[in-house]
N, C-alpha and C positions, 0 to 999 in steps of 0.2 A: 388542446386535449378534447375540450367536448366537440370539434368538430369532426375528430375524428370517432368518438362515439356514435355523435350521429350519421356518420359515415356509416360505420359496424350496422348501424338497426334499419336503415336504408337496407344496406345487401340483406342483413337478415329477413326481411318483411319479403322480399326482392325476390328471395329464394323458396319463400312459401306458395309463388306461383308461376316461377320461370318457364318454369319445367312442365308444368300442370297443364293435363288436357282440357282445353276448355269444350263445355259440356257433360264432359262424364267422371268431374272429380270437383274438388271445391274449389273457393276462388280466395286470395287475399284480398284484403281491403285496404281502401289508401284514402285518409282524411280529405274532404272534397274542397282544404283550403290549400293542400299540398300542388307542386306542381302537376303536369297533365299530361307529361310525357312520359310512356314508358321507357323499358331502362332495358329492356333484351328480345326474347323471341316472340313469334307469330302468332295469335289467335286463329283459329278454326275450326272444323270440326275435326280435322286432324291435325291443328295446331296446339298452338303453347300458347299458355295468358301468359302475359307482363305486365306485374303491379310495382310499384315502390310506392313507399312513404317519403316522399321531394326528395331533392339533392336534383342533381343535374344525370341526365341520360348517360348513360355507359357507351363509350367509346364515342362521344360527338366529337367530331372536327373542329377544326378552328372557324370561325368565322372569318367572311370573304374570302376562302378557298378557290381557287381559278382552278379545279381539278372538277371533270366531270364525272359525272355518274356512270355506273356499270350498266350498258344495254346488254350485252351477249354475255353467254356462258358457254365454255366448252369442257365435256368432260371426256374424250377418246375412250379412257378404258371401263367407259359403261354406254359407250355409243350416246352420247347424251351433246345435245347443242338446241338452247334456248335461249330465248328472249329474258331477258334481267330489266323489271321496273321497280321502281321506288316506292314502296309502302309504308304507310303511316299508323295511325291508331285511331282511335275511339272511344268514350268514355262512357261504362255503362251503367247505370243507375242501377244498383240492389235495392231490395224490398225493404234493408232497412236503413237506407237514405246515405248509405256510402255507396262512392261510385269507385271503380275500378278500372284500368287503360288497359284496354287488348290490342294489339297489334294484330294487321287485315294480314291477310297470306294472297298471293298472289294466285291468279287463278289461273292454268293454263303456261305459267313463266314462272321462273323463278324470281325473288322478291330482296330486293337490296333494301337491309336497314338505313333511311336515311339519316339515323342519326351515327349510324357509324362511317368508318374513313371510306374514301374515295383513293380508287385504284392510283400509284403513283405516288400517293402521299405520305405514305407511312401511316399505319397501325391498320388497326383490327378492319375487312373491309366483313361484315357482316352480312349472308343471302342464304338467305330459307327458303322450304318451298314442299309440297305437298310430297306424300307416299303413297295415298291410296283412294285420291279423289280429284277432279277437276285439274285433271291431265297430269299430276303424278310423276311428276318432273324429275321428283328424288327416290322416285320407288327402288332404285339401286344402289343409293348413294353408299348403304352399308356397306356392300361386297368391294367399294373401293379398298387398293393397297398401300404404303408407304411409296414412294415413288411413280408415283402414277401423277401425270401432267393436269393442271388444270388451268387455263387460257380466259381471261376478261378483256370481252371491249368495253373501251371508253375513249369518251371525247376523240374518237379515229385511231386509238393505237391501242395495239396489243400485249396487255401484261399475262407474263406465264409463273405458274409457281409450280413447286414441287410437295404433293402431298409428303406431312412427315408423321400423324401420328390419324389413324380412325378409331374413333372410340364408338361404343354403344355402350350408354349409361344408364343404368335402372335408373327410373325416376320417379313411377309410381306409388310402389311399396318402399322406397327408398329409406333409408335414417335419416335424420334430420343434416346430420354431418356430414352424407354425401350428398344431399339436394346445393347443401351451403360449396362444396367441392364442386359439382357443376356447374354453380355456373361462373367461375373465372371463366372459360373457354370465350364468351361473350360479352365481358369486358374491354377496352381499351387497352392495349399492348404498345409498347414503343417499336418494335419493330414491324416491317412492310408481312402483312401476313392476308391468308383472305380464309376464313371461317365459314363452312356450309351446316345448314342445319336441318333435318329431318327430324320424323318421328319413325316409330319400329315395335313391333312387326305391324304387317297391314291389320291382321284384326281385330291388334284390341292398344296399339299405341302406349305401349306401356313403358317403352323404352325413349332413350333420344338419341338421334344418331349425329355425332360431332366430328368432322373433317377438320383437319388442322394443315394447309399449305399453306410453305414460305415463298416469297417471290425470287425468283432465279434471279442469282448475281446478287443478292444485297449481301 
């Protein structure tokens, strides 16, 4: 029972800056004895911070997985085909002596969460990536439709999925009980799924943009 409370106050703390533009909104804080790993999306200047209070990263793999990383991205019906590298986090010291984990955003590519799955293995594969700065890789990603193709390499083979649901979620001016609704999207899932993530619109990021494809044939 209290693990799963402290389960509940993880996502809750989780959710007060998943979503959150870092720079031009607040940030949560995470005890500097707790773990160091963030638990969901990208810091930038058009990214998301990611804080928790411990527990273990959302959507990590299993340990010694023989499943490699996602290099390419293809998206056909936004004319989109990039480079996919692995980004990590950062911990940053506030003024008043908690530190907080932001996740880096890719610059130029899009940016595979390495603590989420790896193409092939089942669950969440997690990759964000700019809209309005430093090549801007997802500047379309909204206008995606339900059935529109999206294509990862890895380790030399090609997984394809089938977009099923694009959301744009308010997350700025949000309630507190749809920031908490947000972000399952970027959690761990049992099933083979590949999750993209943006921000929206270009000039003021107030939104999140969340793709949801399933891998073809599971």
């Amino acid at each position: 029972m209290m693990q799963k409370i402290n389960r509940l106050r993880w996502i809750v703390m989780l959710l007060l800056g998943v979503f959150v533009l870092a720079g031009c909104s607040t940030t949560a804080a995470q005890d500097s004895a707790s773990s160091d790993l963030p638990n969901a999306l990208p810091a930038g200047e058009d990214g998301v911070l990611a804080v928790a209070e411990g527990g273990p990263p959302l959507g990590r793999p299993s340990l010694g997985s023989s499943t490699s990383a996602p290099v390419r991205l293809v998206l056909p019906s936004i004319n989109l085909e990039t480079d996919v590298i692995p980004i990590g986090w950062h911990l940053v010291q506030q003024a008043d002596g908690t530190q907080t984990s932001e996740w880096e955003v890719a610059d130029y590519a899009a940016g595979w969460h390495k603590n989420s799955a790896h193409p092939g293995e089942g669950g969440n594969v997690v990759v964000s990536g700019h809209n309005n700065i430093r090549g801007a890789v997802f500047r379309k990603l909204y206008t995606m439709q339900p059935g529109d193709e999206a294509v990862v390499w890895a380790g030399g083979q090609e997984f394809t999925y089938t977009v099923e649901e694009v959301m744009v979620l308010e997350e700025k001016f949000a309630p507190y009980e749809q920031r908490i609704n947000n972000a399952q999207w970027i959690q761990s899932f049992d099933d083979d799924r590949l999750t993209l993530v943006s921000c929206w619109p270009e000039d003021d990021n107030t939104h999140r943009v969340v793709v949801v494809a399933k891998r073809v044939g599971e």
